[in-house]
C-alpha positions as CSV (number, residue, x, y, z in Angstrom):
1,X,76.8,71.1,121.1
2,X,78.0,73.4,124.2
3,X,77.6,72.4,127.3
4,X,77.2,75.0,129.7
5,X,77.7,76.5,133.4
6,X,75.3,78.4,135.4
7,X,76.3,81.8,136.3
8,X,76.1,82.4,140.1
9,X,74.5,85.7,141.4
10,X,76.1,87.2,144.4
11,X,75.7,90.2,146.6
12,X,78.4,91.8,145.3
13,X,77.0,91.1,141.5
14,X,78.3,89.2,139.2
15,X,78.6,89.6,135.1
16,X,76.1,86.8,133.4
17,X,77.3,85.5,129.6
18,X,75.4,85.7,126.8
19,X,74.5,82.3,124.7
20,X,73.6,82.0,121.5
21,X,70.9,79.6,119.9
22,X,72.6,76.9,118.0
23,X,71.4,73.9,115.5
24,X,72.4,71.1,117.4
25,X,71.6,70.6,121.3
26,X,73.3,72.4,124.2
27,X,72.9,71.3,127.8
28,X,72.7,73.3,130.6
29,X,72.7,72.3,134.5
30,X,69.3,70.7,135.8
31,X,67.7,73.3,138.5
32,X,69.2,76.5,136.8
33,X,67.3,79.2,135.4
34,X,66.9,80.5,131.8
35,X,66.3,83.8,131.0
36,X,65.5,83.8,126.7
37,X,65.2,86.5,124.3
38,X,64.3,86.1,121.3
39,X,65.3,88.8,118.9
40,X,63.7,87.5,115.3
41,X,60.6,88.3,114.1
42,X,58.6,85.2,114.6
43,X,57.6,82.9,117.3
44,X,60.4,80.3,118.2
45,X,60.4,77.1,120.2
46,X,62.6,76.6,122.9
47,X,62.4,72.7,124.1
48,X,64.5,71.2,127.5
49,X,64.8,67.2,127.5
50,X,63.3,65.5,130.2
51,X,65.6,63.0,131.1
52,X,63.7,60.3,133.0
53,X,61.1,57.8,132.2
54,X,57.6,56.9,133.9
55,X,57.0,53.6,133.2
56,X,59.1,53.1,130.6
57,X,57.7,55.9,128.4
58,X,58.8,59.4,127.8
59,X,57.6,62.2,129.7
60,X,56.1,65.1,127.9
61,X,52.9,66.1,126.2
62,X,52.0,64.4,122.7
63,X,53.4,66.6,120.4
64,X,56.5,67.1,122.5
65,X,57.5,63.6,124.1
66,X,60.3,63.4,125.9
67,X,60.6,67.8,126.0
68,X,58.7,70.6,128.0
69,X,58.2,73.5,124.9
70,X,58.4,77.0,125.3
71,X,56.9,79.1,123.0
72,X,59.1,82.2,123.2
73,X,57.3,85.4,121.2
74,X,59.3,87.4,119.1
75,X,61.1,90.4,120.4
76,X,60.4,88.9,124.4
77,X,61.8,88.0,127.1
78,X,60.8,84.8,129.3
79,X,62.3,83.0,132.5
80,X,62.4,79.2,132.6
81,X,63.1,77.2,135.4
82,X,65.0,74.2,134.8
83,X,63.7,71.7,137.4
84,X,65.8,69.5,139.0
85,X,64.3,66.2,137.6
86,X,64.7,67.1,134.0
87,X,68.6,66.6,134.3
88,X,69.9,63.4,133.3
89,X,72.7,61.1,134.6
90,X,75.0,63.6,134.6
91,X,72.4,66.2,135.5
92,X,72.3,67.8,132.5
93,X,69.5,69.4,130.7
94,X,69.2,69.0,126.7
95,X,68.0,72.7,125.0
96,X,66.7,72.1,121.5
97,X,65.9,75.4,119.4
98,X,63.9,75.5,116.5
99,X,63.9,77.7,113.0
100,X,66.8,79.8,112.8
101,X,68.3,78.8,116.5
102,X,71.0,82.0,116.4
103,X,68.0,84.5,117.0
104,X,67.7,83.2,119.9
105,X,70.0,84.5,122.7
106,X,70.0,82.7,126.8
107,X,71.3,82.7,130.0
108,X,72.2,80.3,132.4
109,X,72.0,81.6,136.0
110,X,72.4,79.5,138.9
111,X,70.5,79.2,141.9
């Protein structure tokens, strides 16, 4: 698991690092923005954690309880913003890949 930072634009510009998809859960900062690529040939799943509760139970749609899904097509690029409530404690946000989680490349920019 890697936990990172947001990259901050500025107006004099400002390089942005590359992730790269891993098996196990990274965390990024609640209220950033993702831009995702995803370079394999099939559809992959890109899931942040909610990290709150209503009522007790999970937030989230049936399937995904607890998660927001993205469905990111192959060979595209999508922005996701991370809202501010997803992050937990700590405001962090959990990102969960699915299938082969290295095709799949992000960046964390900040607001």
């Amino acid at each position: 698991m890697a936990d990172y930072a947001a990259d901050a634009p500025s107006s004099a510009g400002v390089a942005i690092v590359q992730r790269n998809g891993t098996a196990s859960a990274d965390t990024v900062p609640a209220g950033c923005t993702l831009l995702v690529f995803n370079s394999g040939a099939g559809v992959h799943n890109v899931d942040l954690a909610i990290g709150y509760l209503f009522d007790g139970l999970p937030v989230g749609s049936a399937a995904t309880p607890g998660k927001r899904r993205y469905a990111i097509a192959a060979s595209t690029y999508q922005l996701v913003r991370v809202p501010a409530n997803y992050g937990d404690a700590n405001g962090r946000v959990g990102l969960t890949i699915d299938g082969t989680a290295t095709e799949i490349k992000y960046w964390v920019i900040g607001a």
